[in-house]
Structures are given as C-alpha cells and as structure tokens.
C-alpha positions in Angstrom: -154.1 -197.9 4.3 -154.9 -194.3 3.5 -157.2 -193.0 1.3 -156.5 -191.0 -2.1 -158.5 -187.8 -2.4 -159.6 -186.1 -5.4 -158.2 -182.9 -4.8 -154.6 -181.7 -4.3 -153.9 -180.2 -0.6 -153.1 -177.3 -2.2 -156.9 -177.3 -4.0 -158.1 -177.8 -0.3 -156.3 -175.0 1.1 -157.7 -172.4 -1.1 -161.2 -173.8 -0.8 -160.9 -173.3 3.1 -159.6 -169.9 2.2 -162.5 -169.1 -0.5 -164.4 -170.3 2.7 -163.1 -168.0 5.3 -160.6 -165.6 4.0 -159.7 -164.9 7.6 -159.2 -168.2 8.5 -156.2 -169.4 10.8 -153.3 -171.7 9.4 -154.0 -173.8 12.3 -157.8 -173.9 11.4 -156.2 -174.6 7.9 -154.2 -177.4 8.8 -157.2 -179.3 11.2 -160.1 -179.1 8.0 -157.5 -180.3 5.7 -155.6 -183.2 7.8 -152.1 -181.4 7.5 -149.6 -180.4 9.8 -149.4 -176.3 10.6 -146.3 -176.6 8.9 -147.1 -177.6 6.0 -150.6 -175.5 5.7 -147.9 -172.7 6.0 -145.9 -174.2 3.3 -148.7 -174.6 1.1 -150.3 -171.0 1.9 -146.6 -169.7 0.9 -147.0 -171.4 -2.1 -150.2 -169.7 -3.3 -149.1 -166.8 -2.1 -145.8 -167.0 -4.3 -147.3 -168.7 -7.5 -150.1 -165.1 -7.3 -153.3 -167.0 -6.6 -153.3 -165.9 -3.2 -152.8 -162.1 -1.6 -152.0 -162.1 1.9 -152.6 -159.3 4.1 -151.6 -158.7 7.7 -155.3 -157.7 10.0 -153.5 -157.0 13.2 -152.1 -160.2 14.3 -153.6 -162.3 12.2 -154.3 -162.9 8.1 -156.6 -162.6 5.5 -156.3 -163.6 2.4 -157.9 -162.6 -1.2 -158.0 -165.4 -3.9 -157.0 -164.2 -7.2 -160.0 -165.3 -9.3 -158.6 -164.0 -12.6 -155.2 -166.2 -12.3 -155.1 -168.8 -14.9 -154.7 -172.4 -13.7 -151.9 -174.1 -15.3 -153.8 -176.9 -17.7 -152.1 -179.3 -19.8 -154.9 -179.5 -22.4 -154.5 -176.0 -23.7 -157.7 -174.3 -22.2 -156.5 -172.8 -18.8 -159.9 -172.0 -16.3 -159.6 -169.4 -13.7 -158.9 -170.4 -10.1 -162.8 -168.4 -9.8 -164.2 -170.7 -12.2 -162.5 -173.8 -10.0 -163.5 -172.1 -6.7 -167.0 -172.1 -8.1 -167.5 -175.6 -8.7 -166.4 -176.6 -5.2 -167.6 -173.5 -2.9 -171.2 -172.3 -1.9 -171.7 -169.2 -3.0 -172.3 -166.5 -0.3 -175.8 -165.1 0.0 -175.4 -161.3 -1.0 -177.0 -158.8 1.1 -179.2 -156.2 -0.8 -179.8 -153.1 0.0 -181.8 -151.7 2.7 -185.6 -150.8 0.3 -187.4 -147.7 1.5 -190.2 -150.1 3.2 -187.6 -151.8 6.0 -186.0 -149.0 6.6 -188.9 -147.3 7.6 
C-alpha cells in the first residue's frame, strides 16, 4: 500500500523549483516520485495558473516563482505562494557586500 503525503505534487514541484530554479524536469520528476511526463504536466500547470514564469536559458529552463500570487483558500484569507514557499524552503544565505577590510 502506498503512502499519503501531506503535500500536493503540485506543492512539491514548486518547492523543488523554489529549490533550484534551474532545475531539470527530469531532476523534477526523480525528487518528487513522478513520471517526466507528468512533472511536465504539472510545471505547465503553474506556469498557466501564473505562479510560475518560465524562461528559456539556452537549452534548458529556469523558472521564477511568483511570490505575490494569491493561493486559492477556501476559508477567505488567501496566503501568498512566498508565504507557503517560506514555511517549507530554507532560506538562501545572502551574500553581503564585499567591506573595505576584505577587499583590501
């Protein structure tokens, strides 16, 4: 018997993208247990519904999550998908800016 998980595929696929906004639909499609068909299907879907901009990097994608794009809730109060994404995805260190003392 298979297991239930907690989020949608669709959820997983954008936190693989929020992740690695380069990564591959095949990379996609192995983290979340799917077939690259359906990773496809799903990243089509994103892109479609405005969560997701895709943008072609020679021959491959990148993609840019819409943080300001409402989720749909049923309760009235709709979070952002940033709010979501920052609940389930590490936040990346930021680099600062070179100080006078390491650049010397």
């Amino acid at each position: 018997m298979r297991g239930w998980s907690f989020l949608t595929n669709h959820a997983r696929v954008l936190v693989c993208i929020a992740n690695d906004p380069g990564i591959r639909l095949r990379d996609i499609a192995n983290t979340v247990g799917i077939t690259e068909r359906s990773a496809y299907a799903i990243v089509t879907d994103l892109s479609d519904s405005g969560y997701v901009v895709k943008e072609k990097d020679g021959r491959r994608n990148r993609y840019q999550i819409q943080e300001h794009v409402p989720l749909p809730d049923p309760l009235g109060r709709e979070p952002t998908i940033g709010e979501m994404l920052h609940l389930l995805v590490e936040p990346k260190p930021r680099r600062r800016p070179p100080t006078r003392a390491r650049m010397a």
